[in-house]
N, C-alpha and C positions, 0 to 999 in steps of 0.2 A: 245974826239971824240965821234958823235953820234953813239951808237950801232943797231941793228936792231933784232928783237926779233919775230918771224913770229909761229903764234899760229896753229897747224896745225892740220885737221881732216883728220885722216888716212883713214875712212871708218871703215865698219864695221871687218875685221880683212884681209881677202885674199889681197893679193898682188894684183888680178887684179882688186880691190876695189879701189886701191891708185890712185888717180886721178895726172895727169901731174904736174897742179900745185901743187899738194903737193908733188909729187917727187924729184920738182927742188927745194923747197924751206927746203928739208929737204937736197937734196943733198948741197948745197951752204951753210948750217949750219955749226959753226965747234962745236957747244954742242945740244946734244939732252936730254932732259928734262920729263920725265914723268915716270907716276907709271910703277910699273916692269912691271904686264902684258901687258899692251899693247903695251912697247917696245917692249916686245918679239915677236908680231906678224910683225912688221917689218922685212923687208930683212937683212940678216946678212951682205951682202957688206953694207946696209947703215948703220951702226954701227961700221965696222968696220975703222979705223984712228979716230974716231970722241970722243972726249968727250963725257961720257954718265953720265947722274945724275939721278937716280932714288930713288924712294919711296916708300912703300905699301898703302894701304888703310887710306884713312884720311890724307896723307902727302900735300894736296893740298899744303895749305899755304906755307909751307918748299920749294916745287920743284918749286912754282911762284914765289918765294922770290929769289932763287938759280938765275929759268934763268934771273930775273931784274937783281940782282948783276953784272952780268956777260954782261948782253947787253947796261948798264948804264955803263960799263969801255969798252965798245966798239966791243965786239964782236957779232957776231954773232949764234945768238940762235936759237933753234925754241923748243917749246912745244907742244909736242905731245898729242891731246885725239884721242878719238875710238868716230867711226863716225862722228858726225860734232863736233867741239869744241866750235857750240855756240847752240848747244843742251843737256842742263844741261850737258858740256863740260869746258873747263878752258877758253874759252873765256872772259868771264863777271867778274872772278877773278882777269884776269891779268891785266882788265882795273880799275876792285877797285883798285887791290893793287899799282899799276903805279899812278891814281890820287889819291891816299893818299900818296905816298913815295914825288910827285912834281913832276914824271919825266916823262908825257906826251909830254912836247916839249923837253926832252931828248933824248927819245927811238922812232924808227922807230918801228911803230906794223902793222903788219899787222895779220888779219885774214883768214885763207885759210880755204875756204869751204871745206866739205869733202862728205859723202855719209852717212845720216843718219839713226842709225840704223832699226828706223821706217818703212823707205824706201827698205831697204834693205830685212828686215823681210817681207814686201806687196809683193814684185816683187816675194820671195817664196813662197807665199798663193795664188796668183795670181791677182787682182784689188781689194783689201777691200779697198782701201784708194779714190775710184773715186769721193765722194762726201767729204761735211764736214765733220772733224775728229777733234777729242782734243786728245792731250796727256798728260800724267797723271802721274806722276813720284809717285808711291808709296810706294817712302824712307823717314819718318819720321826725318832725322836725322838733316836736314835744315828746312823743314815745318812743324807744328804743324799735327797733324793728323787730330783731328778735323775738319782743315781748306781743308783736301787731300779731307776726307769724303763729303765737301761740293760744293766741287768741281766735282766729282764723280757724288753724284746726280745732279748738273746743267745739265751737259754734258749729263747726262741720260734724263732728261729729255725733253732736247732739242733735241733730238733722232739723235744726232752726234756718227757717228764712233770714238770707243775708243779703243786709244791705249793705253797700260800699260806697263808703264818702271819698273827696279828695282821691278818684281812683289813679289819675296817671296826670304826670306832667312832663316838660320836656327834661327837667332833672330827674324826674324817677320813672322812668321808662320801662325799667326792668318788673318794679312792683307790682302791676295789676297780672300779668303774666306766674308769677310766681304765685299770687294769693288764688289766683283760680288754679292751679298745679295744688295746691295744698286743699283748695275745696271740694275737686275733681277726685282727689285720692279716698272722699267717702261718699261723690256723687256720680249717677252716670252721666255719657257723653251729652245725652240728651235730655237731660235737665233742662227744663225752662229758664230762659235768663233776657233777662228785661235792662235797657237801657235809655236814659230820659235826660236829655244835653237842654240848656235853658229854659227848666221848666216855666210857663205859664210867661214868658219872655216872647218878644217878637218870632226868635230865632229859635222855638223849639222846633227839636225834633226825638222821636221814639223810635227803637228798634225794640222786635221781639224775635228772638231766635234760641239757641242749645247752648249750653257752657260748650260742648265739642267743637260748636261752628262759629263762636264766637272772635271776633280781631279785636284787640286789645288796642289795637291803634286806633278804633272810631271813641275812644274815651278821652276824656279830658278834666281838667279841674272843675269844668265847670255842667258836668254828668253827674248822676248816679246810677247804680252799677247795682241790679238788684237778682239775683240768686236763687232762685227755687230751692223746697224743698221735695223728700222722696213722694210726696203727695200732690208737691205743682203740677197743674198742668194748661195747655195753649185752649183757649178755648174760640172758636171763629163762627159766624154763623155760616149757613152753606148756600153755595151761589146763588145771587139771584139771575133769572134770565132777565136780558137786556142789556143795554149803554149802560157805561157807569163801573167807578174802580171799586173792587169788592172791598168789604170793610176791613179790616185788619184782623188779625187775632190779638186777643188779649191774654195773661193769667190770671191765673186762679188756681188759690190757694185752699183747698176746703176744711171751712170750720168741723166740720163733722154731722152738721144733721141731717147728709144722708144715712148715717149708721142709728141714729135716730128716730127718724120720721121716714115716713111715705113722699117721696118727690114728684113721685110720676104723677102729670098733668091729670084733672078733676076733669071728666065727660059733663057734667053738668056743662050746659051753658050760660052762661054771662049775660045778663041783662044791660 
């Protein structure tokens, strides 16, 4: 009997991130699959009656291999990533590993979008992402570095909004330093640049500050690291009088229809 094996992007961690479809297709699961963390941030009813198989870091192979096993004898599965699972997500594994095992016309796959963490991080900082953007995974451990580096400056120099996954860990300390040195080389100091540590998580937090004035040390694996381009900029409202902490500045990234349209506010009044 064919099994069905349904690949699922939770979003980027809060509950009110989990999109429908991926609610029902994790609810009609009877095994859920995936590294510990990002079970964890699932709801505990949906764990709970269900099969749970998990892994720590690097168990990719192992928990893709686990849920085929198991959707190849007929049950139903679903594999859990964080944000989308076909944004450097398990999507693309499970379709290696399915067309080398033979069992693509065995296993029903389906892929459930989820809410990437990219996206997730922008809607905190406010519009960086309104024009073109590259994203940039800057984990060595599948890509050559070399090859990250050259990637890095394209994107730089093609004056694309950059975003940066996986930016620094306590083994590569040296990378986020180096990749804003190669971005910096066709940005200025004060380029806008946005950073968003546990997005939509208990423990978020956001900085907005300048590739110049930025420490590389407030990043971690579990950030994204988002880059201006020559057209970013901070945008804040302006004080109000009174108590009370002023609001932050945001970016923004302008699609262009100022060059366009007429923006300046309408004197008519608003009824």
């Amino acid at each position: 009997m064919s099994g069905r094996l349904a690949v699922v992007g939770i979003g980027p961690g809060g509950p009110e991130c989990l999109t429908p479809q991926a609610l029902a297709a994790l609810e009609t699961s009877g095994t859920l699959v995936g590294y510990t963390r990002y079970l964890e941030l699932l709801p505990p009813e949906l764990l709970a009656g269900r099969e749970v198989v998990s892994t720590g870091m690097t168990g990719e192979v192992e928990r893709c291999n686990a849920a085929l096993d198991r959707a190849q004898a007929g049950e139903r599965v679903a594999v859990v990533s964080s944000g989308d699972a076909g944004v450097y997500g398990m999507a693309g594994l499970v379709l290696e590993l399915a067309e080398a095992r033979g069992a693509l016309a065995d296993v029903d796959i389906e892929m459930v979008p989820g809410i990437p963490a990219v996206v997730a991080a922008a809607a905190i900082l406010g519009a960086p992402l309104m024009h073109d953007f590259a994203c940039i995974s800057l984990s060595d451990l599948l890509t050559p570095w070399g090859r990250i580096e050259e990637r890095l400056d394209a994107a730089a120099r093609a004056d694309f909004v950059i975003a940066l996954y996986n930016p620094r860990s306590r083994r590569r300390a040296g990378q986020l330093p180096r990749a804003l040195e190669i971005i910096g080389a066709h940005r200025a100091p004060g380029t806008p640049l946005g950073l968003v540590r546990q997005a939509h998580r208990p423990d978020q937090s956001a900085l907005v500050t300048t590739l110049g004035a930025f420490d590389p040390a407030a990043a971690d694996m579990l950030s994204i690291c988002i880059v201006g381009n020559s057209a970013t900029r901070m945008v804040a409202p302006a004080a109000a009088p009174g108590p009370g902490a002023p609001r932050a500045a945001r970016l923004l990234t302008p699609r262009g229809y100022a060059g366009k349209y007429d923006l300046t506010p309408s004197q008519t009044p608003r009824g």
